[in-house]
C-alpha positions in Angstrom: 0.0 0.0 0.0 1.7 3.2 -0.9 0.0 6.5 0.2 -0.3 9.9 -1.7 0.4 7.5 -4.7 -2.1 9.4 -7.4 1.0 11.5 -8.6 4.8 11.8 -7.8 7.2 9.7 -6.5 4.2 7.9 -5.1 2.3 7.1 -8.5 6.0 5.5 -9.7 6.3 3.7 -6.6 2.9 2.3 -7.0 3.0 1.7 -10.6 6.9 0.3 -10.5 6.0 -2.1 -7.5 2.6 -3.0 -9.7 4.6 -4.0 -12.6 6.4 -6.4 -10.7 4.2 -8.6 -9.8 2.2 -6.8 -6.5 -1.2 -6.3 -5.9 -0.9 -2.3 -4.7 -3.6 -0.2 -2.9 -3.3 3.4 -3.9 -4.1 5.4 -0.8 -5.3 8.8 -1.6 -7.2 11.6 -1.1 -8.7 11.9 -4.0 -10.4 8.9 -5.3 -10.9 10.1 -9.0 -7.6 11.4 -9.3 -5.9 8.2 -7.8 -8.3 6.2 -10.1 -6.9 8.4 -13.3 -3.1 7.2 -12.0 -4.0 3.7 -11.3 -5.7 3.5 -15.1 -2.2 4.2 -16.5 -0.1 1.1 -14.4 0.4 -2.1 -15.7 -1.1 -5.4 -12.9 -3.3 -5.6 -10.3 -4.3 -2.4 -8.6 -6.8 -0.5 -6.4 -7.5 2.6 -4.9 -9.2 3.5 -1.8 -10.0 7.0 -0.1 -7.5 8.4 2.7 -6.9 12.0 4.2 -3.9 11.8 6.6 -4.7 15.1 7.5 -8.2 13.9 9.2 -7.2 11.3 11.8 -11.1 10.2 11.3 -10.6 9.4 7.4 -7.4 7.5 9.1 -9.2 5.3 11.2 -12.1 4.9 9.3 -9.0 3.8 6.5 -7.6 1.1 8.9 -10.7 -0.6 10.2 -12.0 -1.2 6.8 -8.6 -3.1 5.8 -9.0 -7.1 5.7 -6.2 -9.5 5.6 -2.5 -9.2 5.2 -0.4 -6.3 4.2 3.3 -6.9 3.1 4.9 -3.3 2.8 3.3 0.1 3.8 4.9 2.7 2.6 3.8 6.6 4.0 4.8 8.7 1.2 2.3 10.9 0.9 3.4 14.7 2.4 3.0 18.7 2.0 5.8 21.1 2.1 6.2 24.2 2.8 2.7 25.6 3.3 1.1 28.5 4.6 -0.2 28.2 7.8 -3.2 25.8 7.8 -5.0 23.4 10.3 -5.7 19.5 9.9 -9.4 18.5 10.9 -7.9 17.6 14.4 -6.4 21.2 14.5 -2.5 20.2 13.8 -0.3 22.0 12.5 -0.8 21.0 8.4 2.7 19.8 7.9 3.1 18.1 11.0 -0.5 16.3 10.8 0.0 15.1 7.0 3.4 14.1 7.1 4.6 12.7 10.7 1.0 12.6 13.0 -1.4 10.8 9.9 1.3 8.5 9.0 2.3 7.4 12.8 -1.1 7.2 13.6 -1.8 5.3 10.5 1.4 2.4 10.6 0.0 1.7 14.3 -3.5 0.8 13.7 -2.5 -1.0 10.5 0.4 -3.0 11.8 -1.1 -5.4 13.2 -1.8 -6.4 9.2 1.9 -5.8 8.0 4.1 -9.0 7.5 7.3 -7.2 5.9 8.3 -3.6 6.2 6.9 0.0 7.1 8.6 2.4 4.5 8.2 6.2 5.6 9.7 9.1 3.1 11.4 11.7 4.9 13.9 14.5 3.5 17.4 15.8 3.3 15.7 18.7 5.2 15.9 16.6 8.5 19.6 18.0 8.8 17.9 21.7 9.1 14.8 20.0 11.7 14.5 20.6 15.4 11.6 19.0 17.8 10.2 21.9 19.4 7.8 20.4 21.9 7.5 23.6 23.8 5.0 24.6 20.5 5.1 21.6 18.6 2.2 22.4 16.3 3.1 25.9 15.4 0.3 27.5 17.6 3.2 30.4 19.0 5.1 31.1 15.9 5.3 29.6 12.5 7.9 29.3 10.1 7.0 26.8 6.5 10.1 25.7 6.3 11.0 25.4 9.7 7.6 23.2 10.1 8.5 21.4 7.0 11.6 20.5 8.4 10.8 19.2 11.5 8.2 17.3 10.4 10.7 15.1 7.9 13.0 15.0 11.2 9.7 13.2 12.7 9.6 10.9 10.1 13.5 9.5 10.8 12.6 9.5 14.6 9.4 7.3 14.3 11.2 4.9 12.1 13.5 5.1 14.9 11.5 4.5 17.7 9.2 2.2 15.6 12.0 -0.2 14.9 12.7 -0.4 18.7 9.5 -1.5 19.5 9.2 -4.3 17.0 12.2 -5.1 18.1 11.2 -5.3 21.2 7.8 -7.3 20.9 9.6 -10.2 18.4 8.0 -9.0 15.1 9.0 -9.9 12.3 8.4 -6.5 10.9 10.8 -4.1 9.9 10.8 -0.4 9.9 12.4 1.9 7.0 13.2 5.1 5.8 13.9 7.1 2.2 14.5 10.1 0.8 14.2 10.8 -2.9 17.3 13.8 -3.1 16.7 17.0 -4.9 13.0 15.3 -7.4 11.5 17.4 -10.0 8.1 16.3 -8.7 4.5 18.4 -8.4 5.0 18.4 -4.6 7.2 21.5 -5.2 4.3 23.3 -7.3 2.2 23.2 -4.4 4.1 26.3 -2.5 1.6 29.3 -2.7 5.0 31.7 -2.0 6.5 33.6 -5.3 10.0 33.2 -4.6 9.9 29.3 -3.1 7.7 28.7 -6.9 10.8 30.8 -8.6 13.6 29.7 -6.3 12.6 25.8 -7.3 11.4 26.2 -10.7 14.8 27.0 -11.7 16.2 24.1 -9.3 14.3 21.8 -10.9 15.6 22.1 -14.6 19.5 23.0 -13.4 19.9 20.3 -10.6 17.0 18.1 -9.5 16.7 14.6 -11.1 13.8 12.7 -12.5 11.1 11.7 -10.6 11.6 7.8 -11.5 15.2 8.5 -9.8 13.8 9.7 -7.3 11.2 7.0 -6.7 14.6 4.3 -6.8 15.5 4.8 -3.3 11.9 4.4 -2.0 11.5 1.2 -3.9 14.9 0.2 -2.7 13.7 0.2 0.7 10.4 -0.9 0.2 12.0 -4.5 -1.8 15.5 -4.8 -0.6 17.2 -7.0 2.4 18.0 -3.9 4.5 18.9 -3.6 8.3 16.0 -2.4 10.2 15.9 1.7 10.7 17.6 1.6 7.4 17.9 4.9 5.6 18.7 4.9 1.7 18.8 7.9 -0.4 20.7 9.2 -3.8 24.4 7.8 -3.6 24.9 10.7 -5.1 27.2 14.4 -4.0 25.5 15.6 -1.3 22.6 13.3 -1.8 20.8 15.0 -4.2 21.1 12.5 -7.3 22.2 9.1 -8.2 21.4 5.8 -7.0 20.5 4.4 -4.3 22.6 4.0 -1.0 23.0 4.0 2.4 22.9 7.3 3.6 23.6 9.4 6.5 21.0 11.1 8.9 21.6 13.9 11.8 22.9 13.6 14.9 19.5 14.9 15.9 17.8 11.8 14.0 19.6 9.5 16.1 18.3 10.5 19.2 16.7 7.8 21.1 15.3 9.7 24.0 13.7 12.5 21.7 12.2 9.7 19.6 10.8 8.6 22.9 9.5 11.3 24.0 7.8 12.3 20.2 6.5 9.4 20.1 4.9 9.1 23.7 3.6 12.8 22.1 2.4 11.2 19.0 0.2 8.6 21.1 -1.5 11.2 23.1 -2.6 13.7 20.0 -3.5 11.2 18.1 -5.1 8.9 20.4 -3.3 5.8 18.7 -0.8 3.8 20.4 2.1 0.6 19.5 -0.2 -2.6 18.9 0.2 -5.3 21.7 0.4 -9.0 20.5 1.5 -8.7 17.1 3.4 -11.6 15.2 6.8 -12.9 16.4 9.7 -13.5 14.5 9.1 -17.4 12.6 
């Protein structure tokens, strides 16, 4: 299953991991556009309504799922917004792209038999958790929410592969980051000079978006370590295949991915399964 996957790096991941042989679930929120994308991929696909940024579409999602699920990936994400509320009143860019997601992998994972794939960014390097106003409510910065919501996303992988460590699951918990993508999700910015700024990015340095889909299906197919992240092998990781790559010292913090993620539970009102499948 492969959210946000009606366009983008999420439409190649879903059409790429399609072609191969899997039955794939496009996730979206817009049913008639995701049905548009999944018209134009080869096998066996589907597509089914979610809004990560309405924690009631979320669960609605997850209790309508039957049977097994071998990969999730949460790809789906905004950047760089102005300043705009979920349904559940969270900060836009932290609700779609760490709160949905986290609140999503938990009530599905009792499902999942392989791997949890979650997209995060280079901009983790330039991300702080600021739980004194996590959501924004005192000051607000795009960037600096965009930022710290990728971070998020490296330290519930984190803390995610702890706990199924912990409980004996056989399930494995991932992260990717596609490098510098000429993709739509930079058209979304409403601001002039961010549209400008990457406009020109795009055609001088950014690569394609099926390179930048590589190292999400990398980690979505491959034998990787768990709490793996891959990205562009690339100089600086912005393009190339993909590889291992380095995250912040601020993404290898256990006890803020802790902390964010006892956080996590109590907005969202989800927490870590109990009883799923051991290790065979």
């Amino acid at each position: 299953m492969v959210t946000g996957a009606n366009s983008g790096l999420g439409a190649i991941a879903a059409r790429e991991l399609a072609r191969a042989g899997a039955h794939v679930v496009l996730a979206v929120r817009d049913p008639r556009r995701g049905a548009a994308a999944a018209a134009t991929m080869p096998g066996s696909t589907e597509v089914r309504a979610l809004d990560l940024a309405d924690l009631a579409s979320v669960r609605a999602f997850a209790a309508q799922w039957k049977g097994p699920l071998d990969i999730l990936v949460n790809n789906a994400g905004v950047m760089a917004l102005p300043e705009r509320r979920t349904a559940d009143g969270f900060e836009m860019q932290l609700g779609t792209n760490h709160l949905g997601p986290f609140a999503l992998t938990n009530l599905l994972l009792g499902h999942v038999s392989d791997r949890v794939v979650t997209v995060s960014s280079f901009a983790h390097h330039y991300g702080k958790i600021n739980f004194d106003d996590l959501n924004s409510e005192r000051r607000y910065g795009r960037w600096r929410a965009y930022c710290q919501s990728k971070l998020a996303n490296l330290l519930f992988t984190l803390e995610l592969q702890r706990r199924l460590e912990a409980s004996g699951s056989a399930v494995s918990a991932h992260a990717a980051h596609p490098g510098y993508a000429a993709t739509n999700l930079q058209g979304h910015s409403t601001h002039l000079v961010d549209r400008l700024v990457m406009g020109v990015t795009n055609r001088l340095i950014a690569q394609r978006e099926e390179m930048g889909a590589l190292p999400v299906l990398f980690a979505a197919t491959q034998k990787l370590h768990g709490s793996s992240y891959t990205g562009p092998g690339g100089l600086q990781e912005v393009r190339g295949y993909p590889a291992a790559v380095g995250r912040s010292v601020a993404a290898c913090d256990e006890v803020v991915a802790r902390r964010l993620w006892d956080v996590s539970e109590d907005l969202t009102g989800v927490a870590f399964p109990q009883g799923l499948p051991l290790t065979v």
